[in-house]
C-alpha positions as CSV (number, residue, x, y, z in Angstrom):
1,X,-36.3,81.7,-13.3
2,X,-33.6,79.3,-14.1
3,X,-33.0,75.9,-12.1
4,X,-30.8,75.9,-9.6
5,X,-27.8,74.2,-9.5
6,X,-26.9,71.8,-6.0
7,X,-24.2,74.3,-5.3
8,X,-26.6,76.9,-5.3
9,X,-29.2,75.0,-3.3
10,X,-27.3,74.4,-0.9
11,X,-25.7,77.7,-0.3
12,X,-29.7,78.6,0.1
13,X,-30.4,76.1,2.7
14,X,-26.7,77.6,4.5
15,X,-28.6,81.1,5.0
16,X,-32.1,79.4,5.8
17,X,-30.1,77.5,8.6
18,X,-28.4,80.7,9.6
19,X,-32.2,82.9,9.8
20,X,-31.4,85.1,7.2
21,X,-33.9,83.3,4.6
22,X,-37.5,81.6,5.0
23,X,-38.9,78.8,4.5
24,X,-41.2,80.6,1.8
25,X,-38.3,82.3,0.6
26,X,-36.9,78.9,-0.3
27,X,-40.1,78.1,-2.1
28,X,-39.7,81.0,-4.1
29,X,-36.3,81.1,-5.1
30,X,-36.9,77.0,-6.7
31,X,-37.6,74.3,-3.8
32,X,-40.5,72.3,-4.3
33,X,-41.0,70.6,-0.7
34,X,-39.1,71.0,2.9
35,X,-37.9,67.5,2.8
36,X,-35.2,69.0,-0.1
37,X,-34.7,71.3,3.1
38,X,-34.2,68.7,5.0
39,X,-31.5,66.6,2.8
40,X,-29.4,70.1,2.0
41,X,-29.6,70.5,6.0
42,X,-28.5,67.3,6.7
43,X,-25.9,67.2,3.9
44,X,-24.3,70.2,5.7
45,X,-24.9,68.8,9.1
46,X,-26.3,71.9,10.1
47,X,-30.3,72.3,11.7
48,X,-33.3,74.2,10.9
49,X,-33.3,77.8,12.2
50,X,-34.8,78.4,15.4
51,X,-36.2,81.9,17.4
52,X,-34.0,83.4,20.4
53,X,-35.8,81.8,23.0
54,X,-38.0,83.8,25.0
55,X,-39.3,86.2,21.6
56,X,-42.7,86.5,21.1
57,X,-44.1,84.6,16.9
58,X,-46.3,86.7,16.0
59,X,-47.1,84.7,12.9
60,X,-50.8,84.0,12.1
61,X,-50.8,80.7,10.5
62,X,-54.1,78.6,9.3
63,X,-53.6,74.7,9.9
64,X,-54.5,71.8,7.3
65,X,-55.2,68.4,8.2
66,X,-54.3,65.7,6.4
67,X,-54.2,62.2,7.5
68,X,-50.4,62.0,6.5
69,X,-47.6,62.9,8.7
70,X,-47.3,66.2,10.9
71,X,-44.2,67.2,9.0
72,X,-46.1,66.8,5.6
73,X,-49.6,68.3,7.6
74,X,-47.2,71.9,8.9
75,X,-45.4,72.0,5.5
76,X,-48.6,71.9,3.3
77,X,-50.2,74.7,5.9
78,X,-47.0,76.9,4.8
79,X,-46.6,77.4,8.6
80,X,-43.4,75.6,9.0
81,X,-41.2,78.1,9.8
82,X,-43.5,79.8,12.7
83,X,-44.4,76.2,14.5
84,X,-41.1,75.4,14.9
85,X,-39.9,78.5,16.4
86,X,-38.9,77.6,20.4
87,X,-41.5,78.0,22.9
88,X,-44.5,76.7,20.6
């Protein structure tokens, strides 16, 4: 897969800010950590996705700890997405 261009990036992080992408789908399709999430979110002034409140996750997840921060800790577990889902 080609590299993907910042206009491109960002029009990924657009659809993971609207729900319509994962987090491991962003993985997939070229970004290498959640903090490039992060910058493309912030860059569009737009926040992380979040479930209709009051829906059940159903997502099984396993948890690794690390003695760096929690962000680092949920994004290395590849359980982002589910753990910050409302109600959590």
């Amino acid at each position: 897969m080609s590299e993907l261009g910042p206009s491109e990036k960002l029009a990924l992080v657009q659809q993971y800010a609207a729900g319509t992408i994962s987090w491991r789908e962003l993985q997939e399709r070229g970004f290498d950590d959640y903090i490039q999430v992060l910058a493309g979110l912030g860059e569009l002034g737009l926040r992380p996705p979040r479930a209709p409140t009051g829906e059940p996750v159903n997502v099984r997840f396993s948890l690794i700890v690390t003695d760096t921060s929690p962000l680092f800790t949920l994004a290395l577990a590849d359980s982002l997405d589910a753990l910050l889902h409302a109600g959590l």
